[in-house]
C-alpha positions in Angstrom: 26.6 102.1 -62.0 24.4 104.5 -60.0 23.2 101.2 -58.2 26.8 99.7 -57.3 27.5 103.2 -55.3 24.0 103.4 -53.6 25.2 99.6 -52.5 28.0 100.8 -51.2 26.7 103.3 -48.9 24.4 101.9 -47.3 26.5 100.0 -45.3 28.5 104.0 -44.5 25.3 105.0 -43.6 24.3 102.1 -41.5 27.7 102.7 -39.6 27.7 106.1 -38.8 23.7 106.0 -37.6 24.4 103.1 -35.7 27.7 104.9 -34.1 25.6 108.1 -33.5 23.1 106.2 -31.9 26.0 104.2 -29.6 27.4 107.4 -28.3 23.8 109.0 -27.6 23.3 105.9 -25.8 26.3 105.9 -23.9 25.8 109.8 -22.9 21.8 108.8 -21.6 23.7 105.8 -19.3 25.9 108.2 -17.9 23.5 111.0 -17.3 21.5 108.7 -15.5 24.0 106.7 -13.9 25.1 110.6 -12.5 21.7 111.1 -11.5 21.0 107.9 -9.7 24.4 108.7 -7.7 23.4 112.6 -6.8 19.8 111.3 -5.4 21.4 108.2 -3.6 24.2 110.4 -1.7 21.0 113.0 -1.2 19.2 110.1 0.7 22.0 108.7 2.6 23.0 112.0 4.2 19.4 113.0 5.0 18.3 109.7 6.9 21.8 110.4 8.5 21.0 113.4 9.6 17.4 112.6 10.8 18.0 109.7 12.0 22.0 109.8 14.0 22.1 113.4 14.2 18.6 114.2 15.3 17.5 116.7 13.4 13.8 116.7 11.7 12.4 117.0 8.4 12.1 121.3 9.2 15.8 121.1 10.3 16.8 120.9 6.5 16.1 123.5 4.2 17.6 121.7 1.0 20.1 118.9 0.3 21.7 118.8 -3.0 24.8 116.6 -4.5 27.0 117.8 -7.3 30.2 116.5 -8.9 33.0 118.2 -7.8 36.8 117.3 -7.9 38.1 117.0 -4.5 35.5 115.3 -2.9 34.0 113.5 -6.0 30.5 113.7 -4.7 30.1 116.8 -2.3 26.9 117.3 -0.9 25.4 120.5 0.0 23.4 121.6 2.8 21.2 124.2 4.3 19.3 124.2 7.3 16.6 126.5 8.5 18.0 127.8 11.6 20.6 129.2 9.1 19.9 129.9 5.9 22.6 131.7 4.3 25.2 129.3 4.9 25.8 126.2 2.8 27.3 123.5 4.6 29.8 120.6 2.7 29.5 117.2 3.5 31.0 113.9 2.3 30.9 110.2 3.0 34.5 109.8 1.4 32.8 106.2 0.0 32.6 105.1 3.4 29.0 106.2 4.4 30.8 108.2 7.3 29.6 111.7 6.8 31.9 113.9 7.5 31.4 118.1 7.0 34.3 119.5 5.3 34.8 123.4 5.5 36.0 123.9 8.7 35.6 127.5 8.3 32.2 127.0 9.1 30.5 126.2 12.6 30.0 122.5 12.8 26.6 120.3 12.6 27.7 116.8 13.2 27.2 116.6 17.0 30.2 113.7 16.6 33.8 114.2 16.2 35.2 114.3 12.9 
């Protein structure tokens, strides 16, 4: 008897590791998938700025891409020349940067 309803767990047990281990999976892909996207928009924006805008490497303080709701993917940046302001930018999917607060003095030499 005991042996019938050790059977029949198993397969219970079997399910719910192999569920547990479906969603950690699934959480690790989309970490990492988040990750991949911060450090790609983190690249793009700094070859743009070194390389259309024309600032150097000791131009920029720190770059740094979060999730955020409207944009998705804002990225943050601070420059040396001023380092208590944080500057927006986005590339709207488009790989356009564009600086978004217009509150704050802007550092795309171009036209927005």
């Amino acid at each position: 008897m005991i042996l019938i309803l050790f059977r029949r767990c198993v397969p219970i047990k079997k399910f719910v590791a192999f569920s547990v281990l479906i969603i950690l999976l699934l959480i690790v892909g989309a970490y990492t998938a988040l990750q991949f996207k911060y450090h790609s928009l983190e690249k793009s924006l700094k070859t743009y700025l070194l390389n259309v805008e024309g600032y150097s490497e000791s131009d920029v303080i720190s770059i740094r891409a979060k999730l955020g709701s409207m944009p998705k993917f804002p990225v943050y940046v601070t420059f040396s020349d001023d380092p208590d302001t944080t500057y927006i930018f986005t590339d709207r999917d488009a790989s356009d940067w564009t600086q978004l607060d217009p509150k704050e003095p802007q550092r795309l030499k171009k036209k927005n």
